[in-house]
C-alpha positions in Angstrom: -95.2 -103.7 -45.7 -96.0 -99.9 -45.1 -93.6 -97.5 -43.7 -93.5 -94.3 -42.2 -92.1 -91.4 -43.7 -88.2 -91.1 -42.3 -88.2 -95.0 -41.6 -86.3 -97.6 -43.4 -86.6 -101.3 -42.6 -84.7 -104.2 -43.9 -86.9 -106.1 -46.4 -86.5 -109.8 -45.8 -87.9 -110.8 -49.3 -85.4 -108.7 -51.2 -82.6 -110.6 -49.0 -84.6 -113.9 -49.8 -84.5 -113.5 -53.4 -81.0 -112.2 -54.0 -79.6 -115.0 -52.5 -81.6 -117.5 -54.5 -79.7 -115.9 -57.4 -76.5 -116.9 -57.4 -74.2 -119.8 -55.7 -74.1 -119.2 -52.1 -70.0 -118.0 -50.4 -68.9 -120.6 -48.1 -66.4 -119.2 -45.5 -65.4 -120.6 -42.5 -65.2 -118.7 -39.5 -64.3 -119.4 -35.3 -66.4 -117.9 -33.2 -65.1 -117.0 -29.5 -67.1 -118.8 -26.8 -69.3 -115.9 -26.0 -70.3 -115.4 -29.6 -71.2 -119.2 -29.9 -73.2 -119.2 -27.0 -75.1 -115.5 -28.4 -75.4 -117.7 -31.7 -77.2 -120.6 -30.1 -79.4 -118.5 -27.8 -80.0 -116.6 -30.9 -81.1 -119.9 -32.3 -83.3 -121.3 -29.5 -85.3 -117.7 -29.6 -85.8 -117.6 -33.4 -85.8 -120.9 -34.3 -83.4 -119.9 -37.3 -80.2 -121.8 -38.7 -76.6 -121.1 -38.0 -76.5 -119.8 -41.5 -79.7 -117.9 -41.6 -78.8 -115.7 -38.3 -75.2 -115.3 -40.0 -76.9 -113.6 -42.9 -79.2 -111.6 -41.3 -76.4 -110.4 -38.4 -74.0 -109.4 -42.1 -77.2 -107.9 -44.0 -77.7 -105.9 -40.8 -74.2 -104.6 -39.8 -73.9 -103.9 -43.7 -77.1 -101.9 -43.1 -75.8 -99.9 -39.8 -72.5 -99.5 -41.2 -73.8 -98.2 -44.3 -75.7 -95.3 -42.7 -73.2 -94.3 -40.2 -70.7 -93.8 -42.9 -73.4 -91.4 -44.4 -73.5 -89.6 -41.1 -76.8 -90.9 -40.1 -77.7 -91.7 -36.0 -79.2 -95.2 -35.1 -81.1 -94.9 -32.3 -83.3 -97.4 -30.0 -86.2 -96.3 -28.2 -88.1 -98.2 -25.4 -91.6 -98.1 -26.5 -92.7 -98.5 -22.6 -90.6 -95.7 -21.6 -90.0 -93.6 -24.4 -86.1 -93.4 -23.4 -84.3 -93.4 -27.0 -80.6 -94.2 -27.0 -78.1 -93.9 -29.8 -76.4 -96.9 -30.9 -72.3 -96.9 -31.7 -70.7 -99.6 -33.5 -66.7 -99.6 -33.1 
């Protein structure tokens, strides 16, 4: 995949492989109704696992999270509209 300067993505075959290296970390978790509900949408629309969409949602708050602590901004822009907003995790 080729990316523009300033632009990071998440590289799904790096995630892939790493986790074909070692044992797998079960946890068990409760999800409040609204996030069970988000986690079976999530499923109908991607056609991904429970555990797949739990790995990706980790591998991408890990990626947010990681930024933000190094004072970087994520934003979202509306490619229709060009309106870019700035998105805050508390």
């Amino acid at each position: 995949m080729t990316e523009k300067p300033g632009r990071e993505t998440l590289d799904k075959e790096s995630h892939d492989d790493a986790a074909r290296q070692s044992p797998p970390d079960r946890i068990t978790v409760a999800l409040i109704p609204k996030v069970g509900d988000e986690l079976l949408r999530l499923q109908e629309r991607t056609g991904l696992s429970k555990t797949d969409v739990v790995n990706r949602a980790i591998t991408l708050y890990e990626f947010i999270d990681e930024r933000t602590k190094a004072d970087k901004e994520i934003l979202i822009r509306d490619k229709k509209t060009g309106e870019t907003q700035t998105v805050v995790l508390l």
